[in-house]
N, C-alpha and C positions, 0 to 999 in steps of 0.2 A: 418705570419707563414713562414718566412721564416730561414732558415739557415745562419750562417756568413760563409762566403766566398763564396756566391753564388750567381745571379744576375739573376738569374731563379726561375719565381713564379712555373714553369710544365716543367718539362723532361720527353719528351717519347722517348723511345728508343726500337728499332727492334720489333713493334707492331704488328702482327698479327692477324686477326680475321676473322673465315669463318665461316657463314653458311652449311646449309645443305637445299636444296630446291627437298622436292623429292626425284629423285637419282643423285641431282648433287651437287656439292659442290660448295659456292660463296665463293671468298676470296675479302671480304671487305676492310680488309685490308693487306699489303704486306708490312712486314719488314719494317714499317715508322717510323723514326727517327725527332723528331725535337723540338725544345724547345720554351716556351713562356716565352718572359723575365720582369721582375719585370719592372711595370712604363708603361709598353707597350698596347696597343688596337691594335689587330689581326683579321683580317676577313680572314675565310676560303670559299674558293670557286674552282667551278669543275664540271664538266656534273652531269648529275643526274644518281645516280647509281656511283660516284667514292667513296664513303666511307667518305662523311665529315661528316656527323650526325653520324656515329658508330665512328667514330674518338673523336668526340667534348660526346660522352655518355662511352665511355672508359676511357677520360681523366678526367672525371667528377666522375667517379666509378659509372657508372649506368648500364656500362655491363662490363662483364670481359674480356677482352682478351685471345685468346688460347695459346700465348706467348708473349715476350717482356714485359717492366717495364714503368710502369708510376709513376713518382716521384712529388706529392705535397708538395712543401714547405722542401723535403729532407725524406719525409715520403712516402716509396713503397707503392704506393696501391694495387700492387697487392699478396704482401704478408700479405696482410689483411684478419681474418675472415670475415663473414658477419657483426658482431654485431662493429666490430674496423673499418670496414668500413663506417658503419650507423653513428656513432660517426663521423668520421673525414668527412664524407659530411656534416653532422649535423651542426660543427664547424667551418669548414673552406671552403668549397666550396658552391656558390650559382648558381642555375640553372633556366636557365628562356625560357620557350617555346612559340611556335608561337601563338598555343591557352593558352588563359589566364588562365583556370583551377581555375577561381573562383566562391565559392558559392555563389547562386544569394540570398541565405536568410541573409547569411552574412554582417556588414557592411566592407567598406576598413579597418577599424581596425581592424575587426575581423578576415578578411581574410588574412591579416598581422601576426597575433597571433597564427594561427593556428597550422602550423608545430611546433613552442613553444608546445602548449598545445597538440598536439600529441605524439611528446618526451618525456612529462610528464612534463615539464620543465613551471615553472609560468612564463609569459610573464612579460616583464619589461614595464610596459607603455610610461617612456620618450625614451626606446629606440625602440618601436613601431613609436611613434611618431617621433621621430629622421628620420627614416629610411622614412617616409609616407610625411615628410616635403624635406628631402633629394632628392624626386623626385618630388617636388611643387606641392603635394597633402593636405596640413596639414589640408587647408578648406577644406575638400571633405573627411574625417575621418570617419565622420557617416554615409553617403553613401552610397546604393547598388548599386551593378554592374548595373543595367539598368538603374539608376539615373547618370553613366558616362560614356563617349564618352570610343571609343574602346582605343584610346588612352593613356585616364586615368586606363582604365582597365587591360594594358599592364602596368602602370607606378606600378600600387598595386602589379603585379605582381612584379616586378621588386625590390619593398618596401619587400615584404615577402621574396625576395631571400637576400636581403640585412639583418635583423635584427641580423639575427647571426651575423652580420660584416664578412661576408666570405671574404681569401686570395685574393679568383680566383672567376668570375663570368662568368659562360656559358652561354651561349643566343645562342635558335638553330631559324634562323630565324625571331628574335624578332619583326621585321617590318611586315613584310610578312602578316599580316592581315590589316595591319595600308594602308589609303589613304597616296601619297606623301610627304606633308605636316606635318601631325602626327607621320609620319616616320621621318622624320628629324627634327623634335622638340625630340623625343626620342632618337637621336643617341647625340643631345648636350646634354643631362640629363646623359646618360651615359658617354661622354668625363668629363662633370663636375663632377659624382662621380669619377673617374680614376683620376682627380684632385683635391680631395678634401685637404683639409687642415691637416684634422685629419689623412691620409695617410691610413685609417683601408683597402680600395680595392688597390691590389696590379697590378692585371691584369685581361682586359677582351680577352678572347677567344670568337669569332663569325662567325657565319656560315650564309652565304648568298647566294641569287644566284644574288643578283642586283649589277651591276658596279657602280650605284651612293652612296650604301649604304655604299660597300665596301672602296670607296674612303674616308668614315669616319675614317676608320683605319689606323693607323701607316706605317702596312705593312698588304702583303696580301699574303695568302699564297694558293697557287696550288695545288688540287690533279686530281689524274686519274687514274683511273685503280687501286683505292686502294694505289699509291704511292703520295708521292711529287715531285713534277714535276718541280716547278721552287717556286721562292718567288718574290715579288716589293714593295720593300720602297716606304714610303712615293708616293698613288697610285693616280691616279688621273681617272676618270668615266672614258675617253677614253681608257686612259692605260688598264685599265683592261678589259675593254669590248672585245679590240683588240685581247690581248691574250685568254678570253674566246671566242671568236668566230675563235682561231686556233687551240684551243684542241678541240672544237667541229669538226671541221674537219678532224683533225687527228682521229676521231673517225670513219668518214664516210667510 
């Protein structure tokens, strides 16, 4: 889903977004600008409380923004209804959160099929299965969630956000439940779809708060206070750790 002439899976541009807490107002976010590039694995990181989860569900169109433009694939989300919205996450965007959100009656196929069969849409079975083998599940298909490790149960997730073939894939924390180990077996499942053959994932966007996890990614980007603060190529667990432990200071 991308456009020619463009080398950007996401452009946000002058993002804003406040709450209201009370009688005071939080501004999540402040005029942030930045773009995720086609081919690329992004990890976002920042204190808690700087705005990377309403960042990473704005850029997703899970919430709206009070102003600024987020551009999928050349397509504004934010001049989207609701129902042309629901459409183009439908299609083109996949999302994937720290808890797994799957039904325990369900098997991995079924819970794979789901969102299909919610949209009304019949499920394609090879490309269930596509999607379920794509994260080294294809044995583990008729399976309920208690018959596999937390790991596997992040992977289904991962299989369900995949079947539509989305441009862009979100993961808010995806590790974050996972022991060390099964965290880093998911972050090469992820590098491997970002590389896959068939080219269908374009870019993932991720939000973390670990310096080892983050070193999975390309590059890593900074916030605070609702802005961007700095960016690091190609990062490595020190690296990052470093600089999170001087925005946390700067915070003191």
């Amino acid at each position: 889903m991308t456009i020619p002439g463009t080398d950007q899976a996401v452009q946000i541009t002058g993002l804003t977004r406040t709450y209201r807490t009370g009688g005071t107002v939080v501004r999540a976010l402040d005029e942030v600008s930045i773009a995720f590039p086609v081919g690329a694995f992004t990890a976002i990181m920042g204190p808690s409380g700087s705005g990377k989860s309403t960042l990473l569900q704005c850029a997703a169109g899970l919430d709206r923004p009070d102003s600024g433009r987020v551009t999928v694939g050349g397509t504004d989300l934010t001049g989207l209804d609701e129902t042309a919205l629901t459409l183009l996450r439908r299609d083109h965007i996949g999302f994937v959160f720290q808890s797994f959100n799957l039904l325990p009656s369900l098997t991995a196929t079924q819970n794979v099929e789901l969102p299909l069969r919610l949209a009304g849409i019949r499920p394609d079975r090879a490309r269930v299965a596509q999607a379920l083998a794509a994260v080294g599940l294809a044995e583990r298909a008729g399976h309920r969630p208690a018959q596999l490790s937390g790991g596997q149960q992040q992977r289904v997730a991962i299989a369900r956000a995949l079947v539509a073939r989305p441009a862009v894939l979100f993961a808010d924390e995806p590790t974050g439940a996972l022991d060390a180990t099964t965290g880093r077996e998911l972050l090469v499942t992820l590098r491997g779809l970002l590389q896959a053959a068939d080219g269908g994932l374009q870019s993932i966007v991720m939000v973390t708060h670990d310096p080892v996890v983050a070193a999975h990614a390309d590059r890593v980007v900074f916030l605070a206070d609702g802005r961007v603060v700095g960016e690091l190529p190609n990062p490595t667990a020190a690296q990052v750790a470093a600089r999170m432990t001087g925005l946390e200071a700067d915070r003191c």
